[in-house]
N, CA and C atoms as a LAMMPS dump frame, in Angstrom:
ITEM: TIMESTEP
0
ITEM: NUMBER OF ATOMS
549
ITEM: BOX BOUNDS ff ff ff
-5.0000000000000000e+02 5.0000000000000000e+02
-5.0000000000000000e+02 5.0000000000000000e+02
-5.0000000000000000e+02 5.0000000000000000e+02
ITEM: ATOMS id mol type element x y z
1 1 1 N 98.93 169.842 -436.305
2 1 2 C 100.271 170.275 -435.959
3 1 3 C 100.197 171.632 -435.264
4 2 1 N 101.153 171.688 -434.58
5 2 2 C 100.873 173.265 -433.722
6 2 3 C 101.824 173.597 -434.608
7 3 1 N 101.109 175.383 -434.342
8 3 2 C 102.356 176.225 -434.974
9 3 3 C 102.666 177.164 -434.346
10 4 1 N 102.515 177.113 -433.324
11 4 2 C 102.825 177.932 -432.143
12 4 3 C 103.198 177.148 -431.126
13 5 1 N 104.264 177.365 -430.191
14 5 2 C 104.147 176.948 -429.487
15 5 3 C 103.228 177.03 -427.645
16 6 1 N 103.271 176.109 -427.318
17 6 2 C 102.21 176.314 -426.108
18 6 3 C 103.032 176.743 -425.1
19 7 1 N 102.518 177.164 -423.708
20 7 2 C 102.72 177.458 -422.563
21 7 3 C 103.732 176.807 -422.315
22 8 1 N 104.041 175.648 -421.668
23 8 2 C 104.443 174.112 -421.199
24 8 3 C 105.762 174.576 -422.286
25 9 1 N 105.674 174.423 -423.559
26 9 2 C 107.295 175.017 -424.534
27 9 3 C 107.993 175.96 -424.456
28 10 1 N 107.167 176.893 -423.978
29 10 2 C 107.897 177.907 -423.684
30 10 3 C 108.483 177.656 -422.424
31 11 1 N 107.962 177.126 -421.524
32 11 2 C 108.628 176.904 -420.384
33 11 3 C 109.473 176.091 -420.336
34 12 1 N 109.672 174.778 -421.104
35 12 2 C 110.757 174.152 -421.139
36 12 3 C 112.007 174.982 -421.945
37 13 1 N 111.576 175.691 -423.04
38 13 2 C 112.359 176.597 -423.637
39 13 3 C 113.095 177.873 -422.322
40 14 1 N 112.59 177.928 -421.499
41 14 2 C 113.159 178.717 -420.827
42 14 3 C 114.148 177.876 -419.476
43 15 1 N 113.809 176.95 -419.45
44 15 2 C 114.625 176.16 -418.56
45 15 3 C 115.769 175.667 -419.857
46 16 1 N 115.536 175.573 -420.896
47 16 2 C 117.015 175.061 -421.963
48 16 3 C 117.73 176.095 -421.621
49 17 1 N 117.363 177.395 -421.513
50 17 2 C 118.169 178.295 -422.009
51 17 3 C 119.42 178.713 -420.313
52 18 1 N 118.282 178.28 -419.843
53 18 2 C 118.626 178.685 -418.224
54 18 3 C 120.08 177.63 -417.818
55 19 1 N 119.812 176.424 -418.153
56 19 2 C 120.3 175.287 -418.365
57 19 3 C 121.84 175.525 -419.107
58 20 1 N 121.71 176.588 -420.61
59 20 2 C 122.785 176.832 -421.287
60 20 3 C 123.689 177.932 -420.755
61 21 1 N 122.878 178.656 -420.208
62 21 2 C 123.948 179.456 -419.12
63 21 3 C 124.739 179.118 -418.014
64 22 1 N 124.028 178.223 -417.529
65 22 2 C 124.989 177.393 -416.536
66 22 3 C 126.173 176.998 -416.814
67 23 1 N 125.558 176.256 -418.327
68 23 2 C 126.662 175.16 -418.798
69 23 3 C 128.162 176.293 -419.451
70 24 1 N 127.746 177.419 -419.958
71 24 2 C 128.85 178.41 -420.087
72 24 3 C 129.18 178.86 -418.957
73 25 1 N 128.848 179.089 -418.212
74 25 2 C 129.414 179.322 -416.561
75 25 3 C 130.188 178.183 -416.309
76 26 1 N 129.968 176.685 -416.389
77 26 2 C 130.475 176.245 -416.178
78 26 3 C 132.292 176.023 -416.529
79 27 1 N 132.048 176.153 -418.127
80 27 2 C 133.106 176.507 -419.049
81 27 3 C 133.844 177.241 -418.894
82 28 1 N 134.031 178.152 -418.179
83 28 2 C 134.684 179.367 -417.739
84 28 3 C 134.819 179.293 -416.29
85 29 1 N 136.233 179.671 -416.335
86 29 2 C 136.666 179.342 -414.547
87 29 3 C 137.001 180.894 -414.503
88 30 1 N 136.183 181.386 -413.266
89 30 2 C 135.754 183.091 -412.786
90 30 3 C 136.947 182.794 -411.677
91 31 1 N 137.72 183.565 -411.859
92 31 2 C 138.73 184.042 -410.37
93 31 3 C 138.915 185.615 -410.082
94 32 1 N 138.654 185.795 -408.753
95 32 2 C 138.837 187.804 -409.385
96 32 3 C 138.154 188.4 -409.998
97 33 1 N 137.157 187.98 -410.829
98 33 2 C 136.262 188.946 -411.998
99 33 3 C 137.262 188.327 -413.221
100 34 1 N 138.23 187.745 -413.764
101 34 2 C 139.014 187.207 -415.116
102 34 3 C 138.286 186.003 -415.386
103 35 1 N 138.043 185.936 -416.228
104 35 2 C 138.106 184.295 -416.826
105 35 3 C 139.223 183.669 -417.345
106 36 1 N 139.359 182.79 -417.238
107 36 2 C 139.994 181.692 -418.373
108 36 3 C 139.397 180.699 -418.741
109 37 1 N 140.327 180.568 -419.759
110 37 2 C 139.532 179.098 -420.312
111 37 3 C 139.799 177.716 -419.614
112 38 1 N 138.908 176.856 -419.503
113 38 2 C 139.479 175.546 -418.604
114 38 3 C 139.732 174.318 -419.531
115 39 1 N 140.138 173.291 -419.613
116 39 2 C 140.094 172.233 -420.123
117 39 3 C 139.009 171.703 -420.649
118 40 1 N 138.039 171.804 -419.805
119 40 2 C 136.649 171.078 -420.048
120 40 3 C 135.642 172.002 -421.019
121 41 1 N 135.911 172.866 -421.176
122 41 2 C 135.027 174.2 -422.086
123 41 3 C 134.658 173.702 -423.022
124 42 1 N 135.483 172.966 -423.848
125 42 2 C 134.678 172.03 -425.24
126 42 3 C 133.202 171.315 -425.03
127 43 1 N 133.535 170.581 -423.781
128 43 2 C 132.385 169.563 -423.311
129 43 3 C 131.438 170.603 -423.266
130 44 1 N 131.473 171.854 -421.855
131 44 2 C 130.071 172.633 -421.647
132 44 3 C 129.36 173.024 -422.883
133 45 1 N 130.453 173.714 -423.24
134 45 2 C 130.674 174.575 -424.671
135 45 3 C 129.419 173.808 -425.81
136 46 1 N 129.684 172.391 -425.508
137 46 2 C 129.167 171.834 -426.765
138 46 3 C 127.87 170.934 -426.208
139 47 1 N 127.72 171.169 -424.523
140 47 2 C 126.23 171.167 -424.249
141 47 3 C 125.139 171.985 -424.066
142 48 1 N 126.027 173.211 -423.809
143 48 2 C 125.237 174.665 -423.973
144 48 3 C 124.816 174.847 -425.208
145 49 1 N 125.298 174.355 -425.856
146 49 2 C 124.509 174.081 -427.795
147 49 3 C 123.716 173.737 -428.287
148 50 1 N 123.903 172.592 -427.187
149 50 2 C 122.777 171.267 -427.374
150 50 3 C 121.457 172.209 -427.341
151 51 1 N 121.278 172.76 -425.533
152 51 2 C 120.352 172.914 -424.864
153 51 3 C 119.714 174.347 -425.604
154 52 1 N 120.525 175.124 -426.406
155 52 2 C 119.962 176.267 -427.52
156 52 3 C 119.429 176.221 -428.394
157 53 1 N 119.959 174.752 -428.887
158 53 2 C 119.141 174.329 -429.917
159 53 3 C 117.296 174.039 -429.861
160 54 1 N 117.725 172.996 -428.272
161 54 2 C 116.2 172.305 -427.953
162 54 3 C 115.301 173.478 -427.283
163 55 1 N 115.73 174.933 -426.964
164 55 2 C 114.925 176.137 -426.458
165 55 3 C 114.389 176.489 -428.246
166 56 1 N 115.231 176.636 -429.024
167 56 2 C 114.526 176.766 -430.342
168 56 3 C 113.889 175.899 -430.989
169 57 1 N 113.93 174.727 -430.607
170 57 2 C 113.075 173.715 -431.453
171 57 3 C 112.241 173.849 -430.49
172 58 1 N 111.606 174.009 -429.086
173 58 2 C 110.517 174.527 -428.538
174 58 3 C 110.174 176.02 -429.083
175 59 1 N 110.372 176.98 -429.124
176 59 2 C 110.129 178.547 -429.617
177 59 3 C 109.327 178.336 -431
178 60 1 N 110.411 177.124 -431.853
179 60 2 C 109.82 177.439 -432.919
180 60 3 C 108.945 176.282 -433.591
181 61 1 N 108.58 175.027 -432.394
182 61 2 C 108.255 173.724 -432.877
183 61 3 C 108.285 173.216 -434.026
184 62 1 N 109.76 173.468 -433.759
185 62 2 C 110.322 172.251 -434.798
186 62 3 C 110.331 171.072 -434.938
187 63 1 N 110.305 170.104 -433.622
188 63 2 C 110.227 169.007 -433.648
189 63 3 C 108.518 168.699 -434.241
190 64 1 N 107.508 169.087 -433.551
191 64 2 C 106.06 168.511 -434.337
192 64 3 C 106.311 168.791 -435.162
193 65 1 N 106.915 169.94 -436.394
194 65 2 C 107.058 170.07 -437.602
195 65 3 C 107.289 168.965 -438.348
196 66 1 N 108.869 168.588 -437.785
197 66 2 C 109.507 167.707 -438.141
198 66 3 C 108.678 166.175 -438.175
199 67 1 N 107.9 165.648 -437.127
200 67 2 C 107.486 164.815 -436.772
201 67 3 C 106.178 164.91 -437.852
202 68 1 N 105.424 165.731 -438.239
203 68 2 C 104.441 165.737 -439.227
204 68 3 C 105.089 166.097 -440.321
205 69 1 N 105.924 166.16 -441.057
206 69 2 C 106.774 165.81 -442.24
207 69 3 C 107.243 164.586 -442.647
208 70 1 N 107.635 163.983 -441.314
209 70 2 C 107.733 162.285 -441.141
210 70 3 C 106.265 161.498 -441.423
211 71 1 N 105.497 162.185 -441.019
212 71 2 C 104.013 161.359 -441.132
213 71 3 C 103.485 161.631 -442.593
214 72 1 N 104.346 162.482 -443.139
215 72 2 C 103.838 163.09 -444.612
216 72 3 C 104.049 162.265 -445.519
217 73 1 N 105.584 161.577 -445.502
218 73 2 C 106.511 161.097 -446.087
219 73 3 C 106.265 159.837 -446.145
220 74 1 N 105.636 159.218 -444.856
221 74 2 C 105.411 157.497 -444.665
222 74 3 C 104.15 157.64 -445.694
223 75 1 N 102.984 158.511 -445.149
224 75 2 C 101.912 158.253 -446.031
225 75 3 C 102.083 158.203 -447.405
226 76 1 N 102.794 158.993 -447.772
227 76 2 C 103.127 159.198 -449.466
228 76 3 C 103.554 158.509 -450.07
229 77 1 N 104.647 157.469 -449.345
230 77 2 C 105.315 156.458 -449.977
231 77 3 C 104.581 155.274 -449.32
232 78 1 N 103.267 155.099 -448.704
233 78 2 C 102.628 153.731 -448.072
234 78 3 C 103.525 153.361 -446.949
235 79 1 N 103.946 153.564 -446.169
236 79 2 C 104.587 153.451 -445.325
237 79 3 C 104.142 153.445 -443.906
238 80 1 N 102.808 154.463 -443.626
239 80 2 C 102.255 155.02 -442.39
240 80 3 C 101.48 153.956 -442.164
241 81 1 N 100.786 153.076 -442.688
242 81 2 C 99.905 151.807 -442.447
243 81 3 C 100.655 151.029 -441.772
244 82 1 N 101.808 150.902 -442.536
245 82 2 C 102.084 149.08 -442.043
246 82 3 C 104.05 150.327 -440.757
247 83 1 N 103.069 151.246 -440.356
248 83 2 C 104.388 151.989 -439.641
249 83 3 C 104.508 150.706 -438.134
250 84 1 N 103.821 150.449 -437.871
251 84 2 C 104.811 149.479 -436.5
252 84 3 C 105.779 148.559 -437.305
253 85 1 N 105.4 147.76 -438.431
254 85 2 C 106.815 147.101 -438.714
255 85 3 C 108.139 147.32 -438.861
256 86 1 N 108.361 148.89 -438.796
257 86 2 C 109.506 149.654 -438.886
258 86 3 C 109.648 150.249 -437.296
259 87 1 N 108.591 150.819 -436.595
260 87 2 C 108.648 151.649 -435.561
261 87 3 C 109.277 151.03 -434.415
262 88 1 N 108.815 149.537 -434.158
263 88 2 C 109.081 148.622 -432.886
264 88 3 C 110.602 148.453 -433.18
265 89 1 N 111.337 147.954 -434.424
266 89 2 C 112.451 147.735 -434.33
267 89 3 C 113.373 149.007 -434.947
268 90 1 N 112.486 150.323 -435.107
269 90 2 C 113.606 151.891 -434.837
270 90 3 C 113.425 151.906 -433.424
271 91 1 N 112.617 151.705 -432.386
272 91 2 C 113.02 152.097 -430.962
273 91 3 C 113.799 151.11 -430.381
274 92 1 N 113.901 149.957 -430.876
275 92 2 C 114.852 148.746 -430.218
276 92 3 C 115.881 149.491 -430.368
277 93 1 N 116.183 149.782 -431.695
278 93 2 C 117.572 150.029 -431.701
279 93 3 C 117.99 151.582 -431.333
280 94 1 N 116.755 152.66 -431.267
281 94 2 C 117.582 153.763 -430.52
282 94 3 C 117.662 153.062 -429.082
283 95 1 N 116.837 152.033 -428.613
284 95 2 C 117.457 151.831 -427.201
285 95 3 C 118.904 151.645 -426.878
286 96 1 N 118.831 150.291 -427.908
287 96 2 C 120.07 149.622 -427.956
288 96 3 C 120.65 151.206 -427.593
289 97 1 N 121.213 151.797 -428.904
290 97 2 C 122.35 152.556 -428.775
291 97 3 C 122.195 153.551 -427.876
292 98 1 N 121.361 153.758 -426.946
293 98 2 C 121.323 154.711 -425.907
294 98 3 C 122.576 153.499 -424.564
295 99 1 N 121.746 152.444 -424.718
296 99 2 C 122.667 151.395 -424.056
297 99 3 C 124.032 150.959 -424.052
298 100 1 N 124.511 151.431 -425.185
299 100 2 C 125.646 151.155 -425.648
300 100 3 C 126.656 152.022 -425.273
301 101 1 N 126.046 153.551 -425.298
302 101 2 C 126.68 154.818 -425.012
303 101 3 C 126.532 154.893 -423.787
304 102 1 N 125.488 154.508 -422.842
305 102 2 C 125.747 155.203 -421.705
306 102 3 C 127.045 154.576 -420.798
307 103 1 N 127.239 153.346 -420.711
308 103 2 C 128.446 152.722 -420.362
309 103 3 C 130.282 153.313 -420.715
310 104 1 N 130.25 153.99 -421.544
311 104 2 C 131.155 154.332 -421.904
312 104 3 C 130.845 156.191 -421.394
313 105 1 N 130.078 156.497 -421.499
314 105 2 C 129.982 157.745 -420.674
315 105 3 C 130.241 157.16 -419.15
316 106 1 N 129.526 156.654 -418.686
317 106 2 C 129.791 156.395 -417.445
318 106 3 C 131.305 155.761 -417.194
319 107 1 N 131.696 154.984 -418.012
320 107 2 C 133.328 154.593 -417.455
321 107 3 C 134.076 155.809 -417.828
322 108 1 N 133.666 156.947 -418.501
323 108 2 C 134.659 158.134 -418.538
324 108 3 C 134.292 158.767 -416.764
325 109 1 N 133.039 159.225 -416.847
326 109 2 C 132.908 159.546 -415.068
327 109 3 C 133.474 158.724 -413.974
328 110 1 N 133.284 157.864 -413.713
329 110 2 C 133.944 156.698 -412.956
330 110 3 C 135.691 157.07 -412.983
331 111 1 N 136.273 157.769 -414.224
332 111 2 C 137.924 157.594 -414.192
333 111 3 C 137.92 159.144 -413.694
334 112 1 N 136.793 159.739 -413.494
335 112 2 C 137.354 161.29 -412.777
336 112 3 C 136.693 161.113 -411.555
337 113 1 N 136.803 160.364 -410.756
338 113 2 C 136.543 160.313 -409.69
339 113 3 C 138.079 160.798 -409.038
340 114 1 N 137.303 162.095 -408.047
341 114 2 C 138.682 162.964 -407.526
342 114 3 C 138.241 164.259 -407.857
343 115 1 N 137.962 164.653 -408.956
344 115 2 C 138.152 166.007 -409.738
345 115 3 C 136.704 166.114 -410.11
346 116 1 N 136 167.06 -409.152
347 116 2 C 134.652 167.333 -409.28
348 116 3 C 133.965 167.733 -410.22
349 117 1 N 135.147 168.655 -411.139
350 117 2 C 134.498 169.585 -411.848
351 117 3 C 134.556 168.739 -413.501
352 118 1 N 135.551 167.368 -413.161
353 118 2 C 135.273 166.533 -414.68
354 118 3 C 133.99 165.343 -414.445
355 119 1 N 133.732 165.225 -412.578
356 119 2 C 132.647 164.513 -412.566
357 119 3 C 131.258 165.264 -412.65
358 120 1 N 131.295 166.205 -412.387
359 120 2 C 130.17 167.077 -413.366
360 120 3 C 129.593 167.037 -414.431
361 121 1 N 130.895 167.687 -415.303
362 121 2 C 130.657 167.141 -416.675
363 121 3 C 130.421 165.74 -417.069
364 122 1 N 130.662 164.973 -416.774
365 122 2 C 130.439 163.668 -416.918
366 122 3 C 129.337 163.722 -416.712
367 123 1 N 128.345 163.618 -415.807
368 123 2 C 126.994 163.547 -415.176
369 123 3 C 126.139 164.389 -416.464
370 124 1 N 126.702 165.913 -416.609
371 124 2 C 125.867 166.464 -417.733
372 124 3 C 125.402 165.693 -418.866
373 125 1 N 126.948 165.369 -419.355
374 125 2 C 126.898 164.176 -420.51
375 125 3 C 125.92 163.102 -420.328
376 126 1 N 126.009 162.331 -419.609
377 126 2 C 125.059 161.694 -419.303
378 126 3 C 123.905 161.597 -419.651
379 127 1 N 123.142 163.219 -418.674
380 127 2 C 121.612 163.432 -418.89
381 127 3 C 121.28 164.428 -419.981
382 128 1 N 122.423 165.107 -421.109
383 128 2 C 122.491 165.63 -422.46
384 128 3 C 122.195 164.291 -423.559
385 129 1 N 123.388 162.903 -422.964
386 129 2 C 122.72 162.013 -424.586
387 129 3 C 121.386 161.318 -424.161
388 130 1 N 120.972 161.299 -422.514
389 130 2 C 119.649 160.701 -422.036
390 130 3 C 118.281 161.827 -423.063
391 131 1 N 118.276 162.595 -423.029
392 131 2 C 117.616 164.029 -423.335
393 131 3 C 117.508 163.692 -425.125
394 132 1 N 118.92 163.363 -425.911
395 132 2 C 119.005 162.885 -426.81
396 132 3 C 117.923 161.757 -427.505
397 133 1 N 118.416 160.709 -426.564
398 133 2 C 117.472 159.581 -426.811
399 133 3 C 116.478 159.63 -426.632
400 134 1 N 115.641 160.612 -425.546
401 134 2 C 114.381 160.59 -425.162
402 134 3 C 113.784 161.33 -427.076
403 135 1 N 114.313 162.589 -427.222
404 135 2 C 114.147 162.869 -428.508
405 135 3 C 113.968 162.318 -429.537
406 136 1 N 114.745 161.146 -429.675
407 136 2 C 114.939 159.737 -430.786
408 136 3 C 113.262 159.334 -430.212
409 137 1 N 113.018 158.994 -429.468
410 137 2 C 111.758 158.091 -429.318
411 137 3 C 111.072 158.721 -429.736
412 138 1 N 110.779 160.22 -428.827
413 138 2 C 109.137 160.621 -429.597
414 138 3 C 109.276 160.924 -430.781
415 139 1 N 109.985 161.408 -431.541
416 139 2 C 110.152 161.285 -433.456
417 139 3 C 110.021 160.257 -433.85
418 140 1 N 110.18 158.74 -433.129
419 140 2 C 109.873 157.932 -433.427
420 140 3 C 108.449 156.945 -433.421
421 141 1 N 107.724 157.953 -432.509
422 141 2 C 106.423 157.859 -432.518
423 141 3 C 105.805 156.395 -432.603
424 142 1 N 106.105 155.545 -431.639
425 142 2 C 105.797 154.066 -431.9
426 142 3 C 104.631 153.871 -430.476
427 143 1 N 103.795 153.349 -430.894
428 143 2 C 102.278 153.821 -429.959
429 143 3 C 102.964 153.166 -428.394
430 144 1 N 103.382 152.036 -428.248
431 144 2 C 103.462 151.418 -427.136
432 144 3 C 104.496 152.744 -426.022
433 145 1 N 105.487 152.667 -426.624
434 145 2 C 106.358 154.121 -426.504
435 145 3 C 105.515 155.112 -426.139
436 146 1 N 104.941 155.66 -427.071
437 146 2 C 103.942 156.884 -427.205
438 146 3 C 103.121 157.005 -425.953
439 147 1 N 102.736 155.813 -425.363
440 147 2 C 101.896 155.715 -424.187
441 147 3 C 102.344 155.928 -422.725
442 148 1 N 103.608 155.415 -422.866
443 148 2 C 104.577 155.384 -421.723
444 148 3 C 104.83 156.681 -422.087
445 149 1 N 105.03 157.401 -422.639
446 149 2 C 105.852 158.912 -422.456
447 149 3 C 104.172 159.895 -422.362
448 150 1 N 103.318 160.303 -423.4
449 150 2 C 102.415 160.977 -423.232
450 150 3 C 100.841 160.618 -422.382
451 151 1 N 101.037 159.151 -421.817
452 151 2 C 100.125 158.719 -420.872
453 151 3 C 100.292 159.502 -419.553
454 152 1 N 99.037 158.718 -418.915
455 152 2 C 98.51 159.077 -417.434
456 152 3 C 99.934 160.174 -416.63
457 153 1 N 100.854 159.197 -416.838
458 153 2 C 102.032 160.163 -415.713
459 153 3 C 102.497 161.019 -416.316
460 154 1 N 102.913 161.499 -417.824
461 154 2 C 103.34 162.08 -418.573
462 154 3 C 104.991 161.528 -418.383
463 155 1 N 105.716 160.841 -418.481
464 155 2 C 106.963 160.592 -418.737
465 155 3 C 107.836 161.54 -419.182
466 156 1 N 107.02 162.137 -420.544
467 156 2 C 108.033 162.872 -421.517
468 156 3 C 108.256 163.803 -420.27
469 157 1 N 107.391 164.214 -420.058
470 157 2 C 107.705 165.774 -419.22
471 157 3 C 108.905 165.841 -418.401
472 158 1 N 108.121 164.833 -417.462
473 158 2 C 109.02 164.075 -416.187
474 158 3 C 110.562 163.762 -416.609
475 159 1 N 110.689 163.198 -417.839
476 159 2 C 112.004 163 -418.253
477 159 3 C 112.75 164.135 -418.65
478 160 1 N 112.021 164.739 -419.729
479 160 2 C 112.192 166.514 -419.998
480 160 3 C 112.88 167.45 -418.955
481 161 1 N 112.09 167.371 -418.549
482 161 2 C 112.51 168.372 -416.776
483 161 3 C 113.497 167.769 -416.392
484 162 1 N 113.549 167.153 -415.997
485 162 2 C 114.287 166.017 -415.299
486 162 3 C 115.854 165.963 -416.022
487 163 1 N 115.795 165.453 -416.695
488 163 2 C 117.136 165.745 -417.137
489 163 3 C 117.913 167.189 -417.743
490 164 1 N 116.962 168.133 -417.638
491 164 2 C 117.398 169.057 -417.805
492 164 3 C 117.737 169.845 -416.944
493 165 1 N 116.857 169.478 -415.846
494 165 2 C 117.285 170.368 -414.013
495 165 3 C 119.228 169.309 -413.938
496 166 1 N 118.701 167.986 -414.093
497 166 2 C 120.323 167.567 -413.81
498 166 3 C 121.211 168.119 -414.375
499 167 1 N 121.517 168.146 -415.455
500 167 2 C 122.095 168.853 -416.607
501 167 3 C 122.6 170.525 -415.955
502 168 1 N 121.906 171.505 -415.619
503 168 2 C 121.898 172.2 -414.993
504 168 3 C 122.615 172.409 -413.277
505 169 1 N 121.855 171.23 -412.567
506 169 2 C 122.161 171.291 -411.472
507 169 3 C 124.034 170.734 -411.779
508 170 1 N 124.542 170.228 -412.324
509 170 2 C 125.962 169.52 -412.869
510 170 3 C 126.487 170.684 -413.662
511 171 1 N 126.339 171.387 -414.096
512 171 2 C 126.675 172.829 -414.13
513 171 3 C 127.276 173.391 -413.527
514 172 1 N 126.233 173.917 -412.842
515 172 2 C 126.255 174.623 -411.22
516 172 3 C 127.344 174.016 -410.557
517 173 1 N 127.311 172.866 -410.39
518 173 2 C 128.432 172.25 -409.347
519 173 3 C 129.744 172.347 -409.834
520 174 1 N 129.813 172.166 -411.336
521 174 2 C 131.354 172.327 -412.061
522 174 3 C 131.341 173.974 -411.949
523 175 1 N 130.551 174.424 -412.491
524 175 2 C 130.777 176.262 -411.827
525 175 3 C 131.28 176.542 -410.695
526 176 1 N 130.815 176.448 -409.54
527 176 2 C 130.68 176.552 -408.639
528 176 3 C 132.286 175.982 -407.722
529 177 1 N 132.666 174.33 -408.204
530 177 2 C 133.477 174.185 -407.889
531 177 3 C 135.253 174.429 -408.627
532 178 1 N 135.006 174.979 -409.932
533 178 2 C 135.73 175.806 -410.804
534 178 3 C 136.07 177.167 -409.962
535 179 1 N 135.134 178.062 -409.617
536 179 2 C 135.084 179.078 -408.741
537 179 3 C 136.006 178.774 -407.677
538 180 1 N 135.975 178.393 -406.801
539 180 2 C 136.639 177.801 -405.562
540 180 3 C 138.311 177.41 -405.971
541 181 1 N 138.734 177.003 -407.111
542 181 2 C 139.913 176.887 -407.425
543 181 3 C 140.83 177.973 -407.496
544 182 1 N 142.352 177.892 -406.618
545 182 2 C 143.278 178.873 -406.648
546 182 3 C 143.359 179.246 -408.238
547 183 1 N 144.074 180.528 -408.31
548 183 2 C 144.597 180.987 -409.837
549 183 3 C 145.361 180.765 -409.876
């Protein structure tokens, strides 16, 4: 287990955080140097959270913690042997419900078509419960999984980054186009 975190964590830890500033920028509509509050501030509000959290569970690797506490727990109770009979059908079903949710995120984006700064947020949402689920898998540590994410291409990373530059970049754009609005 690491107990430190590495290079590569810290750097994703610094893109969460980078990521959570956006998303409060976003939350806040700047006119003049004033803020106000906008409608949508709950949503940023409560993805800028997200993304503080996952800069501290990198800072302080929590998740391998977590994930070798899980491996503690199967072994102790016999569990870690016969772990694919449980593992194959816990990732079916975080799929499933990644599947289930994203449709209904997406028919909320789809109904703000018009209003940039709720199709933003929408998009964040999106690649915040994608980021989610990717999380569900590797805690779920099921080898076939395991291969596709920490193999040859590195997935996790790729997904990591990846939805976190979107996340960010959907920010920016609800910032940005928040900004631009009369007072």
């Amino acid at each position: 287990m690491a107990v430190y975190p590495t290079a590569l964590s810290l750097a994703a830890a610094a893109i969460y955080i980078g990521v959570s500033v956006l998303c409060m920028l976003a939350g806040t509509i700047s006119r003049d140097g004033a803020a106000r509050t906008s409608r949508l501030q709950p949503g940023w509000f409560s993805i800028a959270g997200l993304f503080v959290i996952l800069a501290l569970n990198r800072i302080l690797v929590i998740e391998d913690r977590f994930d070798e506490y899980l491996r503690d727990v199967a072994r102790e109770s016999g569990a870690y042997e016969g772990r694919t009979a449980w593992q194959g059908p816990l990732s079916v079903i975080a799929i499933l419900l990644v599947l289930l949710v994203v449709p209904i995120l997406v028919r909320n984006w789809a109904r703000s078509q018009g209003d940039k700064r709720r199709q933003a947020l929408g998009v964040a949402q999106l690649a915040a419960f994608a980021m989610l689920g990717l999380i569900a898998l590797r805690l779920i540590s099921f080898h076939p999984i395991d291969s596709l994410l920490y193999g040859g291409l590195r997935l996790n990373w790729w997904f990591d980054v990846g939805l976190s530059l979107l996340v960010g970049f959907a920010a920016w754009t609800g910032w940005k186009t928040s900004r631009d609005l009369p007072a």
